[in-house]
C-alpha distance (Angstrom), angle and dihedral (degrees) to the residues before:
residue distance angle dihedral
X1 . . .
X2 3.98 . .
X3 3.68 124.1 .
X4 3.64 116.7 -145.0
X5 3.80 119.3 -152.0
X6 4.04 118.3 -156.2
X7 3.65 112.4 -105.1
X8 4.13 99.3 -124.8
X9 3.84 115.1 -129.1
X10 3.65 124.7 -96.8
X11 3.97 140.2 165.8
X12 3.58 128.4 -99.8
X13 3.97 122.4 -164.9
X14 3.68 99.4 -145.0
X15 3.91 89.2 46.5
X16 3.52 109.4 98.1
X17 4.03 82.8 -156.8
X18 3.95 135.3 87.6
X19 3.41 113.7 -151.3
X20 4.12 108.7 -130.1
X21 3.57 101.8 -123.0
X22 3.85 94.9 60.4
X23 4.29 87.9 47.6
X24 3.16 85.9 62.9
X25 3.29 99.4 47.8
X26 3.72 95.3 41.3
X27 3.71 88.2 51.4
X28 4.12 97.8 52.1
X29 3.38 95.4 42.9
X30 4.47 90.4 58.0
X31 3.47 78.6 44.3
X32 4.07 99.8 56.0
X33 4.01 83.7 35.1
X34 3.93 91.9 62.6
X35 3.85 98.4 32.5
X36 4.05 79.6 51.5
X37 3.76 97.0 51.1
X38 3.92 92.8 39.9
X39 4.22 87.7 56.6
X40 3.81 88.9 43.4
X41 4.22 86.3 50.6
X42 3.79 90.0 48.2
X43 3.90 93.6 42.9
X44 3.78 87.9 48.1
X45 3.93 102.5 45.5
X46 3.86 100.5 39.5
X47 4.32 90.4 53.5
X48 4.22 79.1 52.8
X49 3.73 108.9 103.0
X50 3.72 111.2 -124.8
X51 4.24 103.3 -94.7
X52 3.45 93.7 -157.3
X53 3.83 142.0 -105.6
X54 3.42 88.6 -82.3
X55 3.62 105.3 -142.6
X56 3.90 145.9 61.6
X57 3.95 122.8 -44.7
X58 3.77 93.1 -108.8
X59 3.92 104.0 -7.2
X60 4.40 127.7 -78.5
X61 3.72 86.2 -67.6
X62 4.29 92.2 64.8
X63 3.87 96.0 80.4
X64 3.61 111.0 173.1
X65 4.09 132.2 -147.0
X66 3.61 133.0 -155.0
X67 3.76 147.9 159.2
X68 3.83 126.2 -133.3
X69 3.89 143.8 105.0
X70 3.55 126.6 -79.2
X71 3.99 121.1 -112.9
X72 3.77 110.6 -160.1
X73 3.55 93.0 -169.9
X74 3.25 139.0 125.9
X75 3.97 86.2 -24.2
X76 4.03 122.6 -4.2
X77 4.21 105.2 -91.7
X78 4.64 129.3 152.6
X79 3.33 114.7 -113.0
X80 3.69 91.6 -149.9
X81 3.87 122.6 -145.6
X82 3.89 121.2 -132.9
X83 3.52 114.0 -77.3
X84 3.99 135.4 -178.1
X85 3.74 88.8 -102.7
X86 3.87 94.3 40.8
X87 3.84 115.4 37.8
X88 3.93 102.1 -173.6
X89 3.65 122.6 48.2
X90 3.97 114.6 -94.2
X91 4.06 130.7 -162.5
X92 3.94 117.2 -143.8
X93 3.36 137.2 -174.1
X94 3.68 119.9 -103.0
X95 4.05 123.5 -150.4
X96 4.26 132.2 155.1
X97 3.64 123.9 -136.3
X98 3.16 122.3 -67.3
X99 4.01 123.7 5.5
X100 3.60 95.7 -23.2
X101 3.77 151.6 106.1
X102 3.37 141.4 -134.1
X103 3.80 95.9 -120.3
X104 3.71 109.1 129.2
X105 3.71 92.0 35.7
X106 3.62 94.8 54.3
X107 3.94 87.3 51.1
X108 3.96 94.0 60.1
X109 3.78 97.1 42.3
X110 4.17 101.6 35.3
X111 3.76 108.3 137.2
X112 4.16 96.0 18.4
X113 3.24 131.8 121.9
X114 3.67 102.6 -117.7
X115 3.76 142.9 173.4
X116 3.38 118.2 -123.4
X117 4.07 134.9 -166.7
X118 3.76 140.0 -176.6
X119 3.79 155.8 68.9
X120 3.74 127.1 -22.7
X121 3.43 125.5 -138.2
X122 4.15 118.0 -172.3
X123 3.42 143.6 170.7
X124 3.67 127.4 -177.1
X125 4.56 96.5 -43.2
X126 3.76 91.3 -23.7
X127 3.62 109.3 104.8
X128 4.15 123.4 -179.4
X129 3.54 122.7 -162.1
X130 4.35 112.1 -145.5
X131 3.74 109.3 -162.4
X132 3.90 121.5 -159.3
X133 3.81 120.5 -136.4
X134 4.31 106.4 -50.3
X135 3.66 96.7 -3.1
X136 3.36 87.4 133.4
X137 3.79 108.5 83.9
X138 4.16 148.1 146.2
X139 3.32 118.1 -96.0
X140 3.19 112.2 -134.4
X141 4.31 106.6 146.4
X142 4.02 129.9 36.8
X143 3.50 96.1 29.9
X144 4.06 120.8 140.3
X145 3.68 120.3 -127.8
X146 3.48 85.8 -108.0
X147 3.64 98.1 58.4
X148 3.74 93.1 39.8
X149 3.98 87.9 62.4
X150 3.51 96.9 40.9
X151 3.92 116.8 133.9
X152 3.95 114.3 174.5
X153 3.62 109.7 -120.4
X154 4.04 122.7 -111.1
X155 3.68 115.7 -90.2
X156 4.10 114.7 -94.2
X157 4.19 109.1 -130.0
X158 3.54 108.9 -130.0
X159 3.64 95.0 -167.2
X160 3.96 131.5 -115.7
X161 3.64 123.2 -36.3
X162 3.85 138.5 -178.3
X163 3.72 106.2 -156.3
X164 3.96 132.8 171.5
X165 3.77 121.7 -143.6
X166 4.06 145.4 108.3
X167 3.97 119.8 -77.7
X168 3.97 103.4 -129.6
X169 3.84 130.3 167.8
X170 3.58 116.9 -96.6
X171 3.72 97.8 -133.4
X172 3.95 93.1 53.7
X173 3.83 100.0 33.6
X174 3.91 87.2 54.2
X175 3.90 102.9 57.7
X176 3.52 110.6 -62.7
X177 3.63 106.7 96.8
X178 4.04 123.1 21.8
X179 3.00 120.2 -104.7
X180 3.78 94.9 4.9
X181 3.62 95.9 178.3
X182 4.02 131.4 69.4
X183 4.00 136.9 51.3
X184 4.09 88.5 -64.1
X185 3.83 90.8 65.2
X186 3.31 96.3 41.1
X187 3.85 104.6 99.8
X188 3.64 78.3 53.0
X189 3.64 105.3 52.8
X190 3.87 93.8 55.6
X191 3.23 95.7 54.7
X192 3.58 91.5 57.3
X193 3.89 89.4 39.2
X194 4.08 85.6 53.2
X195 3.81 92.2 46.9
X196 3.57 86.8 59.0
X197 4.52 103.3 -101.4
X198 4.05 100.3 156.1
X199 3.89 104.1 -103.0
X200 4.18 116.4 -129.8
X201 3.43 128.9 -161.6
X202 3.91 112.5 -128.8
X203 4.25 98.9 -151.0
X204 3.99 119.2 -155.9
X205 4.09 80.8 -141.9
X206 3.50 124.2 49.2
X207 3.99 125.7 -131.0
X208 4.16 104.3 -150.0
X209 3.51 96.6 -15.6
X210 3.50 87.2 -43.7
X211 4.16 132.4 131.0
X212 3.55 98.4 153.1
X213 3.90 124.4 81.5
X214 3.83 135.6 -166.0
X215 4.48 93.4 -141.4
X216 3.91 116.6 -142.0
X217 3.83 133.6 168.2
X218 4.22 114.0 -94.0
X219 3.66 88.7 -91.0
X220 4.49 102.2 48.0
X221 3.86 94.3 -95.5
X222 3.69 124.4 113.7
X223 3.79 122.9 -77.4
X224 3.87 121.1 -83.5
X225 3.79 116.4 -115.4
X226 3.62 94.6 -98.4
X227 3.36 94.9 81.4
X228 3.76 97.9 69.5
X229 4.02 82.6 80.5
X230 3.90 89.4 64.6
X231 4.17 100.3 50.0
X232 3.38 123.5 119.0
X233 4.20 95.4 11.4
X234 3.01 131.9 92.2
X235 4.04 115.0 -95.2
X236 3.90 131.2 157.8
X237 3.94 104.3 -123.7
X238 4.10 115.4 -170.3
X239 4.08 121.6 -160.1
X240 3.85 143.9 110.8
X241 3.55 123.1 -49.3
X242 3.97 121.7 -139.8
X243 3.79 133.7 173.0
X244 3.70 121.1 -138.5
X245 3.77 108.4 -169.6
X246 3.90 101.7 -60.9
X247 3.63 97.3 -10.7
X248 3.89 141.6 75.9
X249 3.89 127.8 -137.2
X250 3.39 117.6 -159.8
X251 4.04 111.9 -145.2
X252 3.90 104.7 -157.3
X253 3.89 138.6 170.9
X254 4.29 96.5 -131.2
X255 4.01 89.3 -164.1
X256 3.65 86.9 65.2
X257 4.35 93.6 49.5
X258 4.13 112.5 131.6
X259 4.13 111.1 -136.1
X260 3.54 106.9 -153.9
């Protein structure tokens, strides 16, 4: 008695014929190779942190006004007075065109009323306020009793923190360059940082709802050029907390920064 064992299928060049068991196989395994690289896609793109819409909170032609005093330090930002449209005092961020603070500006008007114009930039609660040319001026008509008698309250210690993150610059991080964060956008960063753009601290963790930080030296000045070395990687930074108005400055000691 003879056994007879199936001859398995295989392809031949010069036969103008595929036999169906390798079809089949040929087709599931492009199947599993692009269900595969689709996952891999998805897995990749939704652990990518958002970089940003990359533009102007409602276009060139959205220019924004507001009323408030000037607060030179650590890094230039409008304590903005209560308004109709804004009830409760808020602080933003203050940057010029271009690669450049607001420095020497914020030193001739610190503790004025002021009015201020220009272009938002935002991201998630971070807001960034753009002025054009000398937007940046006393107030000295129009003004409400209200704003007229506006004093900014003190800052409200949050306590001390050890956080992990990546130093950016605000102007970049919030919408005007894409991605604006990591070791590509580096060169980039510093030389807003250097121009004098208030650097943030983007946190992995979030301190009252928070993952965005306003950075100062230990004592509420601006940083120390050592920390140019740590932007745009990730570093654990420790320091006091405090919350002025709607945002949160971080107070830290940069000699004391983790790499990791």
């Amino acid at each position: 008695m003879s056994s007879h064992t199936p001859e398995r299928p295989f392809f031949v060049g010069y036969v103008n014929r595929v036999q169906a068991p390798l079809i089949i196989f040929s087709l599931a395994a492009t199947l599993g190779i692009l269900i595969g690289m689709a996952a891999l896609s998805f897995a990749i793109g939704s652990n990518t942190s958002d970089p940003g819409d990359g533009r102007f909170v409602g276009g060139r032609n959205n220019m924004q006004q507001f009323v408030g005093v000037v607060q030179e330090l650590p890094y230039p930002v409008l304590r903005t007075a209560p308004s109709e449209g804004h009830p409760e005092p808020r602080t933003l961020m203050l940057t010029a065109p271009g690669k450049a603070g607001l420095q020497d500006r914020a030193a001739q008007l610190g503790d004025q009323v002021v009015n201020a114009s220009g272009f938002f930039l935002s991201r998630g609660d971070m807001d960034m306020l753009q002025l054009r040319g000398q937007a940046l001026v006393p107030a000295d008509e129009g003004l409400t009793d209200l704003q007229r008698a506006f004093t900014p309250a003190p800052p409200v210690s949050l306590g001390r923190w050890r956080l992990s993150g990546e130093i950016c610059d605000g102007k970049c991080y919030g919408g005007a360059m894409r991605p604006g964060t990591g070791i590509a956008h580096r060169a980039c960063a510093n030389l807003c940082l250097i121009g004098g753009v208030p650097p943030v601290f983007v946190s992995t963790g979030e301190v009252e709802g928070t993952s965005f930080f306003l950075l100062a030296d230990e004592n509420g000045g601006p940083l120390p050029d050592e920390f140019y070395d740590l932007v745009a990687i990730m570093v654990q930074l420790e320091g006091e907390i405090e919350r002025l108005d709607d945002i949160l400055v971080f107070k830290v000691d940069v000699s004391q920064a983790r790499v990791f």
